[in-house]
C-alpha positions in Angstrom: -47.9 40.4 -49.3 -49.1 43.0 -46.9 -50.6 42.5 -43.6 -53.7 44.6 -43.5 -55.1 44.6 -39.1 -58.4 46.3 -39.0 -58.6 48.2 -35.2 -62.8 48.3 -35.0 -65.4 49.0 -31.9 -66.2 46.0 -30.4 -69.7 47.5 -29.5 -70.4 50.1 -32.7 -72.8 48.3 -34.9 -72.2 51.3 -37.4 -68.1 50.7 -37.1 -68.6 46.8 -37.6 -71.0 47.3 -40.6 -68.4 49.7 -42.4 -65.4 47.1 -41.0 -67.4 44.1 -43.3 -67.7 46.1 -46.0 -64.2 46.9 -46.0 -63.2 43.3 -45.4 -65.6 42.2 -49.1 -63.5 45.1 -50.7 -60.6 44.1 -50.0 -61.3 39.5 -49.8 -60.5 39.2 -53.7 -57.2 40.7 -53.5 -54.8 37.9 -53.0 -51.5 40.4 -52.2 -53.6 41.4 -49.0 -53.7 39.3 -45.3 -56.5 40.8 -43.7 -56.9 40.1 -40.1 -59.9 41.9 -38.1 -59.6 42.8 -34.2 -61.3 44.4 -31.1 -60.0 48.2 -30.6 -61.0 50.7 -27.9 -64.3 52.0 -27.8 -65.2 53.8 -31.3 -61.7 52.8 -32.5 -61.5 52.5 -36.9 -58.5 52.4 -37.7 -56.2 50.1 -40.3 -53.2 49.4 -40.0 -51.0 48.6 -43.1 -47.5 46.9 -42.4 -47.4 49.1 -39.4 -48.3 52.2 -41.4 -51.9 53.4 -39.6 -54.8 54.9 -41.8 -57.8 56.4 -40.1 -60.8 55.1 -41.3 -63.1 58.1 -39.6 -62.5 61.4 -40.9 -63.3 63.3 -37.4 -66.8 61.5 -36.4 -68.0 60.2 -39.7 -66.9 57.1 -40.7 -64.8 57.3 -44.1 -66.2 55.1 -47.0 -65.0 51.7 -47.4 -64.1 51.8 -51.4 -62.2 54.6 -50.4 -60.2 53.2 -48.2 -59.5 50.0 -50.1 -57.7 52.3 -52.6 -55.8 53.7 -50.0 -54.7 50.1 -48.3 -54.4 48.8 -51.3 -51.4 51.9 -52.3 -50.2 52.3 -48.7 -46.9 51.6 -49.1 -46.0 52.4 -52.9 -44.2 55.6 -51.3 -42.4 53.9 -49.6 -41.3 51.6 -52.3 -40.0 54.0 -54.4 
């Protein structure tokens, strides 16, 4: 199972509207623990068993299928 932690502004309503659609992409899939918590001030960011995605691509905000995809392959690498 990976642990999926979800860094998000706890005052952006933009950054905690894209965080709860990430969370319903990712709530079906069973191999994920997704926890949520408060980050620093405009903070997105995932972390994936310690490996760290960036869920804003300089100030836009990087769209939550995408980034499903990209937590739900982060570590296959690795596995290799």
């Amino acid at each position: 199972m990976k642990n999926v932690t979800i860094h998000r502004c706890p005052v952006c309503d933009n950054i905690k509207a894209q965080t709860d659609q990430l969370v319903a992409n990712l709530k079906s899939d069973q191999s994920l623990n997704v926890n949520v918590v408060d980050g620093a001030r405009g903070e997105f960011t995932i972390e994936v068993d310690g490996n760290r995605i960036d869920g804003k691509s300089g100030d836009s905000l990087r769209d939550a299928s995408e980034l499903a995809s990209e937590i739900r392959g982060a570590g296959a690498a690795q596995a290799r």
